[in-house]
C-alpha positions in Angstrom: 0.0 0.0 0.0 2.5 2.4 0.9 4.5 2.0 -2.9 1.6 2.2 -4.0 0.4 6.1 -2.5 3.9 6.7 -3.3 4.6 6.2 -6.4 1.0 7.9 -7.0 2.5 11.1 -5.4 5.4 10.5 -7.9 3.3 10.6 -10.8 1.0 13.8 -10.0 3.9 15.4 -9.0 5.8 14.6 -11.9 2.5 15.6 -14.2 2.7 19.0 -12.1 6.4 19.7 -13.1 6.1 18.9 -16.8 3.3 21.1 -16.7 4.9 23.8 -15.4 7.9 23.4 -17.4 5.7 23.0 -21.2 4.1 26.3 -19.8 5.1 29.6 -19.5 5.7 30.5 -15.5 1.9 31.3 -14.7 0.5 31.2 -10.6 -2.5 28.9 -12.2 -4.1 25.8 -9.8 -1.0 28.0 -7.4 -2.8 26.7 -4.0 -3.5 23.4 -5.4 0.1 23.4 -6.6 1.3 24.7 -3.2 -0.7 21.7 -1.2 -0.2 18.8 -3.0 3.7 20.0 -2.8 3.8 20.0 0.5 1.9 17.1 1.5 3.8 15.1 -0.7 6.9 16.3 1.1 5.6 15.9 4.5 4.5 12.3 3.2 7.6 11.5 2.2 9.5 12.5 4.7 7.5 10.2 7.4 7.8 7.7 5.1 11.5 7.9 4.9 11.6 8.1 8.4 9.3 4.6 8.4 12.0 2.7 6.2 10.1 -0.8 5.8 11.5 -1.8 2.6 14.5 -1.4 0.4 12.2 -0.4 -2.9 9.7 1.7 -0.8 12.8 3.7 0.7 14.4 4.3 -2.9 10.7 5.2 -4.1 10.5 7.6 -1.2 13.3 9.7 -1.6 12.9 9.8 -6.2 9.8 10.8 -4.7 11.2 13.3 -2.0 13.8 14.7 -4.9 10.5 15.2 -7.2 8.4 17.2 -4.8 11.4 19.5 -3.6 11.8 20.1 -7.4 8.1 20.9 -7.7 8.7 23.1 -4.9 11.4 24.7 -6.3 9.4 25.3 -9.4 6.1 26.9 -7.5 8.8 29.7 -5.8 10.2 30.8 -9.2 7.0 30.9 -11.1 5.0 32.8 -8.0 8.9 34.8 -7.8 8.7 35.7 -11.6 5.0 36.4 -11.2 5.3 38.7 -8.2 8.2 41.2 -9.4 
């Protein structure tokens, strides 16, 4: 269950990046954008934390590496947008 939820984070957070990145920098869906970031994170992070098995652990932190790079990607769109 827990690949599972993760690798389903993985994917909307990787559809959320390519998005942005096909895009121009726009704030659209920005809170939906900002939530789903950081509950992934947060997510990921207790799952790290959890360690159960040595594919959920790798999974977690490609995961982890995806949503700090979503992250990084709301800040410079909302950044861009702002000034």
């Amino acid at each position: 269950m827990r690949i599972f939820i993760i690798g389903l984070l993985m994917l909307v957070n990787l559809f959320f990046v390519v998005q942005a990145l096909v895009e121009p920098l726009t704030i659209s869906f920005l809170s939906l954008r900002i939530i789903l970031a950081a509950l992934s994170f947060v997510i990921c992070v207790y799952l790290l934390l959890l360690r159960t098995h040595k594919l959920s652990t790798y999974l977690t932190i490609l995961t982890l590496i995806i949503s700090l790079i979503h992250i990084f990607i709301i800040w410079k769109s909302a950044y861009a947008y702002i000034f």
